[in-house]
N, C-alpha and C positions, 0 to 999 in steps of 0.2 A: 039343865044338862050338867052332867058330873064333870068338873075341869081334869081334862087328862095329866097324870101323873109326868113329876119333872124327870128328864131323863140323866140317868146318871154318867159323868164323864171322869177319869180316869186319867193321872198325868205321873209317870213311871219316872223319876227321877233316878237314875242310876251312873252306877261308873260304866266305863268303855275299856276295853279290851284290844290296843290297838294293833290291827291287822289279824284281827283272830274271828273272821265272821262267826265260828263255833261255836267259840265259848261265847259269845255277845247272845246272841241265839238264845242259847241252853237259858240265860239270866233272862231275857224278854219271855221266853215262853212260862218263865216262874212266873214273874211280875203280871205275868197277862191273866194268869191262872188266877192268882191271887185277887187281882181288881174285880174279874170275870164273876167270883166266889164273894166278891163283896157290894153284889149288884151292879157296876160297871157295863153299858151298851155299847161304849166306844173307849178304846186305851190309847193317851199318845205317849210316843216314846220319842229320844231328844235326835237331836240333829247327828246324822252318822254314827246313830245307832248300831250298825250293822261292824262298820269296818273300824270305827274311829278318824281320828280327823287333822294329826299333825304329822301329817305324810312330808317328806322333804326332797319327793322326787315325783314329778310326773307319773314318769314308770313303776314306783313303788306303790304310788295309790291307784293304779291302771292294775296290780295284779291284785287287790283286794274287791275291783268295781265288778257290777253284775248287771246283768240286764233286766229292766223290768217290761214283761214279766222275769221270774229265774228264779233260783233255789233259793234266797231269803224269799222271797214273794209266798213260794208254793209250804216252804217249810209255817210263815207265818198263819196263812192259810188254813192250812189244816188244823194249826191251834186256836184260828178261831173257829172251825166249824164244830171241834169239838165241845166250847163252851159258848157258840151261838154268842157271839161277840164282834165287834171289826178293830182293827189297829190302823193306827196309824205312824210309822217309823222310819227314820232317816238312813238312807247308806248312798255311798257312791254310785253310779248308774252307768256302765258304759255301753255306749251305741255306735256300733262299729270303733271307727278310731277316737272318739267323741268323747268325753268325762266331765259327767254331773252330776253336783252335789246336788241331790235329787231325794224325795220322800215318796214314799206309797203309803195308798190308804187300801187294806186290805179288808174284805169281808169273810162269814163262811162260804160263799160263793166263789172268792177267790177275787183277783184284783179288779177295783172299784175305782179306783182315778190313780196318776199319780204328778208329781209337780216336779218342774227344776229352778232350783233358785235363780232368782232374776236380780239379786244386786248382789255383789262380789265382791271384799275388801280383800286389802293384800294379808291377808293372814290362813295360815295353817293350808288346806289342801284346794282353799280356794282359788290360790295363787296359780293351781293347772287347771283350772277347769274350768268349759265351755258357760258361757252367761245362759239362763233359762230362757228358750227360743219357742214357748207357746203360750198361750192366751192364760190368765190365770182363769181359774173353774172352778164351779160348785157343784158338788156331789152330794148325792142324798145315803143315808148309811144310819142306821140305829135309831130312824124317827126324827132326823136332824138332818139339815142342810149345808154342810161345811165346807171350808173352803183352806184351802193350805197354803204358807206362806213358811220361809225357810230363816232363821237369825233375823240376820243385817237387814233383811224385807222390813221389819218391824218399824226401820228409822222412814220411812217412805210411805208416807199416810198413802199415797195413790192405789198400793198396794190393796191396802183393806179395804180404800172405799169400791174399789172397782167388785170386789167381793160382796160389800152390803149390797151393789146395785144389781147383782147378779142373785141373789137372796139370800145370800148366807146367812144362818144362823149361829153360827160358829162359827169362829177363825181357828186352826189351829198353826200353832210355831216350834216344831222341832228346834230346840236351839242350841249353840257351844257356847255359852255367854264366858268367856275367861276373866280374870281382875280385870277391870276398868269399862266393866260393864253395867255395873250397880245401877249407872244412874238412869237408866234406857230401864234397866228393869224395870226399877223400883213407877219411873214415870210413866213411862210411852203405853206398858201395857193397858193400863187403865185408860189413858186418853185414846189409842183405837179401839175402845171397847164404848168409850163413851161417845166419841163424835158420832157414830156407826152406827149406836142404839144393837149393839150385838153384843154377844161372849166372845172373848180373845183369852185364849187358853197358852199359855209358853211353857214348856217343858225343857228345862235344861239338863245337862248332866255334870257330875259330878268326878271329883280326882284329878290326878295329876297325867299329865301328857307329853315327855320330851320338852319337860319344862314352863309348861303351860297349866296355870290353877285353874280350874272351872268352878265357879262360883254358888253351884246351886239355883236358890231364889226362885221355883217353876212358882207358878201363879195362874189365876185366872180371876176374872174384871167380869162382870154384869151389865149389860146395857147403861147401868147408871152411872159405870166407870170406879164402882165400887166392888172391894176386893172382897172376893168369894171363897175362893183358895189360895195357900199360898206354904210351901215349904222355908220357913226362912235361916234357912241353915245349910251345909255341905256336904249333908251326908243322903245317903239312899233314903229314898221313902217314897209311898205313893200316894198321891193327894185327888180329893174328889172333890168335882164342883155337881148341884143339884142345875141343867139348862131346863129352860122354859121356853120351846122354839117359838110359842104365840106370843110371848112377851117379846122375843127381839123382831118379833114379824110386825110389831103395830109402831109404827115410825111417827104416827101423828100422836105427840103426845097433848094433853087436855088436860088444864090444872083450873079453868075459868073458861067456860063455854065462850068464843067472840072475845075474851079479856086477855088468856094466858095460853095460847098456843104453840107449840111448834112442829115443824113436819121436817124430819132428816131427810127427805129424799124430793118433796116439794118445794121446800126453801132455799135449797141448791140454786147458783147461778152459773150453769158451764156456759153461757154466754160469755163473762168475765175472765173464764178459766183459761183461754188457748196457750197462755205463754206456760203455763206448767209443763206443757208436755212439748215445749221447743228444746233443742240439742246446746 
């Protein structure tokens, strides 16, 4: 039997617009066009995407937040049903009085999951907003099983493992990586990519923000924790990794029949594990 072709993934590095959902828009739906047009089944785009991210008031980032679903949702939407594609992009998220820095993953169909980040550092618009208050989730989209995780999630192996054990085949990381982020780049993606036996895809953005550089650096890691894609520079661009969902699905790996084993999800000891998840 013919091994089915790898599916192609899509990570939109771009600048941010902040407080302009419009024009952020108008540059996603290029970018998406654009991937869409270069074989691309899935687009991610970076961490508040929509609105930008170095809000300096509650209230100021509460009048740029929308609800998902809502008019970024339905606008992205429609751009993927036109090129039979799914996105995946960051914006604010308000839910009644509530504000989450929040991601959807959007199909032709229209909204497919979406996620709120669940670890929060005192920086930029994180500083008002509610901690992510539901279970993390794997969603199926473009022949891929993927699972979303938001920046600062990335520092927090828990994160991703809970996602391999749910099936993920992909992680994706909308992220605002600013200076002093390099070294989480340059390392972490690859090591949740490899302990996982998954793809861990991070999309950053790029430019200047009310005094905040964003670094660039989007990337994506292979099961073997080896770099597949990777933009290493600060300027716009969009970068493609080739996924193999059956390769991150076989967890037992076999290098010596009985001699050289291992199994990422049998070798596990949550017996050992209870004090991780103590307060």
């Amino acid at each position: 039997m013919k091994k089915p072709a790898p599916i192609r993934v899509a990570g939109v590095q771009m600048n941010v617009d902040l407080g302009d959902p419009s024009a952020n828009l108008r540059r996603m739906k290029t970018r998406l066009a654009e991937a869409a047009d270069a074989g691309a089944r899935l687009v991610i785009f970076p961490e508040c995407a929509i609105t930008g991210y170095c809000f300096e008031s509650r209230e100021e980032a509460m009048a740029c937040a929308q609800p998902i679903p809502g008019p970024a949702v339905a606008s992205i939407a429609e751009a993927c049903r036109e090129r039979d594609v799914s996105a995946i992009f960051g914006l604010l998220e308000r839910d009644g009085d509530l504000l989450f820095n929040a991601c959807a993953m959007v199909g032709p169909d229209g909204l497919i999951g979406s996620y709120r980040k669940a670890h929060l550092p005192a920086l930029g618009v994180d500083r008002f907003t509610t901690p992510g208050d539901r279970d993390f989730a794997v969603h199926e989209t473009a022949g891929l099983r993927v699972g979303m995780n938001i920046c600062y999630d990335y520092s927090f192996p828990e994160a991703a493992r809970i996602l391999m054990l749910k099936g993920a085949d992909l992680v994706a990381l909308p992220t605002n990586w600013p200076e002093g982020s390099r070294k989480g780049a340059q390392y972490l993606i690859n090591a949740r990519a490899h302990e996982n036996h998954f793809y861990y895809f991070a999309v950053n953005r790029v430019g200047e923000e009310r005094g905040s550089e964003f670094i660039g650096q989007s990337r994506c890691a292979d099961p073997t924790g080896d770099l597949i894609a990777h933009a290493d520079h600060t300027e716009e661009a969009v970068i493609y990794a080739e996924v193999d969902p059956a390769w991150a699905r076989q967890k037992h790996l076999v290098k010596i029949p009985d001699k050289h084993e291992v199994h990422r999800v049998r070798d596990r000891r949550p017996d050992l594990y209870g004090s991780v998840s103590e307060a």
